[in-house]
ZAMI-719872 format. One record per residue (C-alpha): residue number from 1; residue in one letter; z, x negated, y. Coordinates in pm, 1 decimal, padded with zeros to 6 digits. Layout:
// ZAMI-719872
   k r       pz       px       py
 NUM A        Z        X        Y
...
// end
This chain:
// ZAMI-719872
   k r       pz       px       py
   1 X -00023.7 -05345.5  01129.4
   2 X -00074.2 -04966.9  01042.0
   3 X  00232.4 -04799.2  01118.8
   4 X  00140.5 -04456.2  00917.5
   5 X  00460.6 -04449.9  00624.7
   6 X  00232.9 -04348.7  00377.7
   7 X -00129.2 -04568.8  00435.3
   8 X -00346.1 -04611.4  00158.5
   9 X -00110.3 -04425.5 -00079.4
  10 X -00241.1 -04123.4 -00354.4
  11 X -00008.5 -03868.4 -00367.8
  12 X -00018.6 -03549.5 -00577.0
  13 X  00146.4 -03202.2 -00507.9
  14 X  00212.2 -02886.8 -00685.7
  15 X  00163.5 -02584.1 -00578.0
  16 X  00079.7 -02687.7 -00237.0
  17 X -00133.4 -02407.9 -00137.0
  18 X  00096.5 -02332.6  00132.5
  19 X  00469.1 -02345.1  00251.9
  20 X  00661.0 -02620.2  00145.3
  21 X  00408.3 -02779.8 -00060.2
  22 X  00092.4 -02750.1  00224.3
  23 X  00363.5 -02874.1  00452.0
  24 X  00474.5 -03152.2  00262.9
  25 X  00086.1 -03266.3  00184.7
  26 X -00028.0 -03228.4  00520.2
  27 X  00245.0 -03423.9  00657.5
  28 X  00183.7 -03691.7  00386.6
  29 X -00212.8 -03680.8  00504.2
  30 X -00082.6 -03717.8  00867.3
  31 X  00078.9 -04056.8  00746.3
  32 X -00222.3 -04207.6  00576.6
  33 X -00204.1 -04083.1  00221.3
  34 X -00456.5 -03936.5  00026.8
  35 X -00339.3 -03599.1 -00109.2
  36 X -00400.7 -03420.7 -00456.7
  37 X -00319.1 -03064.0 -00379.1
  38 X -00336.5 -02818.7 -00694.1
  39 X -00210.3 -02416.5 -00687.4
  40 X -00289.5 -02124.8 -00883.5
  41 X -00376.2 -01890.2 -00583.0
  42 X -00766.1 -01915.1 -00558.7
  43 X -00734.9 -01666.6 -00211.1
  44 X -00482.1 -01999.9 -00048.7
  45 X -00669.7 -02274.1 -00221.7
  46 X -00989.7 -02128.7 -00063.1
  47 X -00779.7 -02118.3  00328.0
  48 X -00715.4 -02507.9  00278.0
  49 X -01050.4 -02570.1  00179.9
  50 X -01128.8 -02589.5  00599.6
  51 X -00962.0 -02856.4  00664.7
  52 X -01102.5 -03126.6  00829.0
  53 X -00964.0 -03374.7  00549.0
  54 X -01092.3 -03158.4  00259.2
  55 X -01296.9 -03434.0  00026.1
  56 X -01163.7 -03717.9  00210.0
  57 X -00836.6 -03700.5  00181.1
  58 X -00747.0 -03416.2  00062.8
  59 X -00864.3 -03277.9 -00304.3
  60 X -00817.7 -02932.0 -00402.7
  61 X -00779.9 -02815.6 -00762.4
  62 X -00689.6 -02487.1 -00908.0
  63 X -00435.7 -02522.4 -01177.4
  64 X -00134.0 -02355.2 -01367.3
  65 X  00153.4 -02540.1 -01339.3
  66 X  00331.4 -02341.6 -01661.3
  67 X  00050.4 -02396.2 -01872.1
  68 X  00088.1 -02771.7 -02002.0
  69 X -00264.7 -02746.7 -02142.6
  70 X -00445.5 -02662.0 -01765.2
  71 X -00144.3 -02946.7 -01649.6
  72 X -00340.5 -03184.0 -01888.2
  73 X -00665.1 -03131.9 -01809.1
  74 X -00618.3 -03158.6 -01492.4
  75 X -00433.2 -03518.4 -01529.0
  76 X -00742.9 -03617.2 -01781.2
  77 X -00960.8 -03504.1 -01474.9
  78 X -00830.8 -03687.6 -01194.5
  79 X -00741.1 -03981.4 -01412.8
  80 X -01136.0 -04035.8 -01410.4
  81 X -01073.3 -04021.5 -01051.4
  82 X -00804.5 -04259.8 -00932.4
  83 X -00637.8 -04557.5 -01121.8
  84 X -00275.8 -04521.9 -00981.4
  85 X -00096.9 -04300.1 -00802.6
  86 X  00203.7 -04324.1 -00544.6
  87 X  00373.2 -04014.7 -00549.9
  88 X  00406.8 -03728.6 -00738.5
  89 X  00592.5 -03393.6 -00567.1
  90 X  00684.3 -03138.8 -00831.6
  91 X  00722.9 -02841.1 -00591.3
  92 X  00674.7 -02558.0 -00806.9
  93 X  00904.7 -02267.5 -00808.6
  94 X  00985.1 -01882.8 -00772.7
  95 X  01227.7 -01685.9 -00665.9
  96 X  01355.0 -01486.4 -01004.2
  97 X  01489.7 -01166.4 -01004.8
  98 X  01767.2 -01011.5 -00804.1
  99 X  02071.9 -00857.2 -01041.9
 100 X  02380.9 -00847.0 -01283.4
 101 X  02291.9 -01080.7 -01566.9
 102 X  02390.4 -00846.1 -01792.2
 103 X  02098.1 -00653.5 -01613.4
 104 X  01821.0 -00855.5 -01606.3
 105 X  01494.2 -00829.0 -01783.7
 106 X  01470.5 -01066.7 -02049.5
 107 X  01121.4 -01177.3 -01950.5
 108 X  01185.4 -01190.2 -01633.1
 109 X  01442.5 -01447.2 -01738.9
 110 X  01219.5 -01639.7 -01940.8
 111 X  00933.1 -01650.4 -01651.0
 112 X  01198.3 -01791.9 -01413.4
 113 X  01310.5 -02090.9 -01643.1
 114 X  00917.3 -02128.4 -01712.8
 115 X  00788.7 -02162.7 -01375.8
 116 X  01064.5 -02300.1 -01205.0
 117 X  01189.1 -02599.1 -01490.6
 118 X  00918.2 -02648.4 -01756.0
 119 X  00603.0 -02695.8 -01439.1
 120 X  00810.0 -03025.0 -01396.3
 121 X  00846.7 -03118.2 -01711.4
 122 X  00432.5 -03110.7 -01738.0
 123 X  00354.7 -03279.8 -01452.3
 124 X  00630.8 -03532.5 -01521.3
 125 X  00510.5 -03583.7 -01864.9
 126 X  00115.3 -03648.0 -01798.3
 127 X  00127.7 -03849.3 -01447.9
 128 X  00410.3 -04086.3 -01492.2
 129 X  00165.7 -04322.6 -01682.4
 130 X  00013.1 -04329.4 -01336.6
 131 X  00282.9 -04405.3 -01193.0
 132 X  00421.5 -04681.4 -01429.1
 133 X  00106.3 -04889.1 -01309.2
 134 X  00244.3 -04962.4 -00977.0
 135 X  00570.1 -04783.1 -00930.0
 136 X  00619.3 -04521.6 -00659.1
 137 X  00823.6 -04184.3 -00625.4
 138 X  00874.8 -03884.0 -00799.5
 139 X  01063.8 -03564.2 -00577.3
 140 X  01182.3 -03243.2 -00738.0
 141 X  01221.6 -02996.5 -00518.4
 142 X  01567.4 -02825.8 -00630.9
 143 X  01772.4 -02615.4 -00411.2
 144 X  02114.6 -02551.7 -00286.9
 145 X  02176.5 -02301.8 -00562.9
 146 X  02134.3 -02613.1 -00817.6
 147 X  02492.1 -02707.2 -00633.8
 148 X  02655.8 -02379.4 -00652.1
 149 X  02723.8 -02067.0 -00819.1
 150 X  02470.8 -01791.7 -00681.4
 151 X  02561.4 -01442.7 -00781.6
 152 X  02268.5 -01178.0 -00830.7
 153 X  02059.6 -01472.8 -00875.9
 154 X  02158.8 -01669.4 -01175.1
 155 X  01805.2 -01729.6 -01369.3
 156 X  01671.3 -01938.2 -01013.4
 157 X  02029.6 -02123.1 -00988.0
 158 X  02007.4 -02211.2 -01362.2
 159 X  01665.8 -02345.4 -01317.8
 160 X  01769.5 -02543.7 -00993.9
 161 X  02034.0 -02731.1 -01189.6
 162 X  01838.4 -02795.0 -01412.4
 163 X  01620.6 -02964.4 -01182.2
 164 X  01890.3 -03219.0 -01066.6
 165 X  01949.1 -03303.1 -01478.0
 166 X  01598.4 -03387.5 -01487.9
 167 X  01592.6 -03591.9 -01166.0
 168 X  01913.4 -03813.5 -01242.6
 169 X  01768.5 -03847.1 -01605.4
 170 X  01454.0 -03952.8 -01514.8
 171 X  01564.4 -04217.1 -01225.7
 172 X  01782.4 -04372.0 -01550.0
 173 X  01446.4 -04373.8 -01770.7
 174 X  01220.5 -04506.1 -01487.3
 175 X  01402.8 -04729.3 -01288.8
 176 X  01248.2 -05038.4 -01500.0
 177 X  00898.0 -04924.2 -01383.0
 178 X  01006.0 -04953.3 -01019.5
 179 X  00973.6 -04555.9 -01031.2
 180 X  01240.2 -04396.8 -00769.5
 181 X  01339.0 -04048.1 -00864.0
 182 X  01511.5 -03763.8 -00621.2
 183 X  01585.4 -03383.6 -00565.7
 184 X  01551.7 -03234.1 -00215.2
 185 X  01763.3 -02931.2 -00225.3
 186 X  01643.3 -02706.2  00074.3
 187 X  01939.7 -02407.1  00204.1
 188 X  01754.7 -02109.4  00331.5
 189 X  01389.6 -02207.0  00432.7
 190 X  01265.2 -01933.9  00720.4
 191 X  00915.9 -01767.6  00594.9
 192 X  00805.2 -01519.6  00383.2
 193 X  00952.9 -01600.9  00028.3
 194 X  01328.6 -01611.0  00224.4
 195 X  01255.7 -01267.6  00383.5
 196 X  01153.8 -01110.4  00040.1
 197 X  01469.4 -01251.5 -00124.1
 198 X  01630.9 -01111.6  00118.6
 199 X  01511.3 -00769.3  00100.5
 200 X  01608.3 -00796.3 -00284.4
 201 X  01939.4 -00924.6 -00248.2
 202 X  02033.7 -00661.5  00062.6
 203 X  01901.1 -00340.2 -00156.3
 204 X  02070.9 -00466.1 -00478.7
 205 X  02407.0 -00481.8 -00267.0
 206 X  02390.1 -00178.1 -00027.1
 207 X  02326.0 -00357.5  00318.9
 208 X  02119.2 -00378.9  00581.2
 209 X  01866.5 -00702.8  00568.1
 210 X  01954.3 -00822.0  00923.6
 211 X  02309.1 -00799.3  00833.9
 212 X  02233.7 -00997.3  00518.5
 213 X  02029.7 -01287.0  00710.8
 214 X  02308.4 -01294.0  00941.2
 215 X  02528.8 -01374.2  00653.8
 216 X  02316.4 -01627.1  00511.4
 217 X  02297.6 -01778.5  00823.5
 218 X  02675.6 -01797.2  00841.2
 219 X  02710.0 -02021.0  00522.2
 220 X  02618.1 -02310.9  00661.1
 221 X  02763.9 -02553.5  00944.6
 222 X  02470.5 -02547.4  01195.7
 223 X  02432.0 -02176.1  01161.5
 224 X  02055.9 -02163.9  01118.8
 225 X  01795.1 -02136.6  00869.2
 226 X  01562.7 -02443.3  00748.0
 227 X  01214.5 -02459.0  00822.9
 228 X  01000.9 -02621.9  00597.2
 229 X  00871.9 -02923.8  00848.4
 230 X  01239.1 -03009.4  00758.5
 231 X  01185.2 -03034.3  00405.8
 232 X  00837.1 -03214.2  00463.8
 233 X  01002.5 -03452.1  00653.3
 234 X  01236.7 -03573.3  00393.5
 235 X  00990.4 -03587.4  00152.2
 236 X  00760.6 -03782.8  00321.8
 237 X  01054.1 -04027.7  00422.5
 238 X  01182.9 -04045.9  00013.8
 239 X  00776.8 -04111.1 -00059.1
 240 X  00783.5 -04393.6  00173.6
 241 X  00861.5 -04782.1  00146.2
 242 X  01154.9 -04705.3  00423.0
 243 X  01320.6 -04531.4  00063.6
 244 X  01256.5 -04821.9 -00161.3
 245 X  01618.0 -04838.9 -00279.2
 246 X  01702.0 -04466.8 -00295.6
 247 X  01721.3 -04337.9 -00649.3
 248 X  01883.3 -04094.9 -00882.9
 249 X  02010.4 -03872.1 -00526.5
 250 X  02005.2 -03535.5 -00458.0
 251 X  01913.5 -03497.1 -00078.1
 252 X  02032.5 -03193.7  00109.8
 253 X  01830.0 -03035.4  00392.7
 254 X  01999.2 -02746.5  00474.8
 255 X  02284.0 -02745.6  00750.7
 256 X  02540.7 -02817.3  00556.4
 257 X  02579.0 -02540.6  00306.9
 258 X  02966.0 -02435.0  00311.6
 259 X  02938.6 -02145.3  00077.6
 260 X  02700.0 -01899.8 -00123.6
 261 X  02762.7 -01539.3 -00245.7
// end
């Protein structure tokens, strides 16, 4: 009996070029699935390209996940490809801008709620008759700011709770087709994209950054940043049969978040 979680299963990932979505798809490969991994970064897509799995079980695509026309052509392409899929992990997301609301640059705005809300939406629209073949699992990756109020950064919290209306909507709509459908809501993920909001936050404010980070830190119970094996972990578990009754939930991986400001 193959005990990999994920054996024989097709699984596709947005923007998975790295951090939480190259995490998430290599850990998926790790556990037997074939992985669809699209990004708009040519320069990242081009790093992954060396691994050993690359054309076996692991296919590489460049793609715009805000652009529902490049979304559909890449769905029309891979649906030559593959019949079904398992899994589909809608991972795209930025970090907004840093500010007073009644500060912020309109576009700015508008880019945040694009990226971060409508990327979902297109990759939920074309692949879910994919996934209505067979059933399987759809994850939106949210945030902990989709469960509270975040000051200075209200165009990324807007779009994370707005990520957790499309999840519990979705698990209603999909639950006939067998189709499970979660949030993962990291806290603070260590890496780059945390040390550059960071950096924002603690110049827009007036403090130092370690000062800040040691702040962040102190919101939560365990007193400790995420990593993103953390968040792969979860997903790979909510992909897998071991998840077959878990639906509609938003799953927290964060050390117990206790407050944000």
């Amino acid at each position: 009996m193959n005990q990999k979680k994920l054996f024989n299963k097709n699984i596709i990932v947005s923007a998975a070029a790295d951090g939480i979505g190259w995490s998430i798809a290599e850990l998926c490969m790790n556990n037997g699935a074939t992985v669809f991994v699209s990004d708009v970064n040519e320069d990242k897509l081009s790093l992954i390209k060396k691994h050993k799995n690359y054309n076996s079980t692991l296919f590489i695509k460049k793609v715009n996940a805000n652009d529902s026309e490049d979304v559909l052509n890449y769905f029309l392409e891979l649906k030559n490809q593959i019949t079904t899929i398992d899994g589909l992990i809608n991972n795209v997301g930025i970090a907004g801008p840093t500010g007073k609301i009644e500060e912020l640059d309109i576009e700015q705005w508008k880019n945040t709620i694009d990226v971060n809300i409508n990327s979902h939406f297109y990759f939920s629209k074309y692949f879910i008759p994919l996934l209505k073949k067979n059933g399987g699992s759809i994850i939106n990756l949210s945030s902990t700011a989709g469960l509270f109020g975040f000051p200075l950064r209200t165009p990324y919290a807007a779009s994370k709770w707005a990520t957790i209306g499309l999840t519990k909507s979705l698990a209603m709509e999909l639950g006939d087709f067998n189709i499970r459908v979660n949030a993962i809501c990291p806290g603070s993920v260590s890496g780059d994209r945390m040390k550059r909001v960071i950096e924002a936050k603690a110049k827009s404010i007036g403090i130092s950054e370690k000062e800040l980070q040691k702040d962040y830190e102190s919101m939560t119970s365990l007193k400790t940043f995420v990593n993103k094996e953390d968040i792969a972990n979860m997903a790979v578990f909510l992909l897998s049969d071991e998840a077959r009754r878990i639906s509609g939930q938003v799953m927290t991986v964060d050390g117990n978040t206790e407050r944000m400001n």
